[in-house]
N, C-alpha and C positions, 0 to 999 in steps of 0.2 A: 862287694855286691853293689852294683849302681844303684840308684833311687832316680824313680820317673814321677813325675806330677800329674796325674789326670783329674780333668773336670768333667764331672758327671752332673747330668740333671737330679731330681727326684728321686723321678722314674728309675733311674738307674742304679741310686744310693738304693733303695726297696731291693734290687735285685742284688745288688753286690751283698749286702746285709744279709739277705736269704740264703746264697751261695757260701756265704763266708762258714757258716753253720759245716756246712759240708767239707769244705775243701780248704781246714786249719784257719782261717784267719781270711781276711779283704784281699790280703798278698797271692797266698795261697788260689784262692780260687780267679786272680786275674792271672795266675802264672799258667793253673789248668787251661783256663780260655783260651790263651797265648797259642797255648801246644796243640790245641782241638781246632784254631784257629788255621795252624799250620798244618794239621792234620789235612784236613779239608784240603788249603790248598792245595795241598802235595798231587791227593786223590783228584782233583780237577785239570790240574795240567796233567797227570796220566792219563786223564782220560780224553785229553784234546791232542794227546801225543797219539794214542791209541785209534782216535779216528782221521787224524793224519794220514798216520801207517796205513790205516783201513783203505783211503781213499786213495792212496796212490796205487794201491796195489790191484784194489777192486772196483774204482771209479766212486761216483758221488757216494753218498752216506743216505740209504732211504732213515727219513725223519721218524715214522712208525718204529722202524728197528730201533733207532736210537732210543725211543721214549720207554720202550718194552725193556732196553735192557737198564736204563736210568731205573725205570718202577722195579723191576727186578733186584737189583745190586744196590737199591735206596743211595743213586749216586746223586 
C-alpha cells in the first residue's frame, strides 16, 4: 500500500479528527473522501455527457430544465 503526505491547515486537521471517528482512522476517512470524491465526479461527466446527447439530438439545453432537474436528482 503506497503512503501519500498531505498538508492540511487547522481547519482541516478539526475535520479530519472528526471524520476519523466515523470512518476507522485519519486513513480510513481520507480513503472514503477519495471514493465520494470520485463518486461525484463520475455523476458530473454523466451528466455533461447526458446534455451533450440532449443537445444534439434536441438542440440547445433550456437552462430552467436543467436547474429543475439538478434540484430534483440533488445533482
Amino acid at each position: 500500500m503506497a503512503t501519500t503526505t498531505v498538508r492540511l491547515d487547522e481547519a482541516d486537521e478539526r475535520i479530519l479528527d472528526r471524520l476519523a471517528l466515523e470512518y476507522n482512522g485519519r486513513s480510513g476517512a481520507i480513503r472514503h473522501a477519495l471514493r465520494q470524491l470520485a463518486v461525484e465526479q463520475d455523476r458530473q461527466e454523466a451528466l455533461r455527457s447526458f446534455l451533450a446527447d440532449w443537445e444534439a439530438k434536441d438542440g440547445p439545453v433550456d437552462e430552467a430544465a436543467v436547474e429543475a432537474m439538478s434540484e430534483r436528482y440533488n445533482l
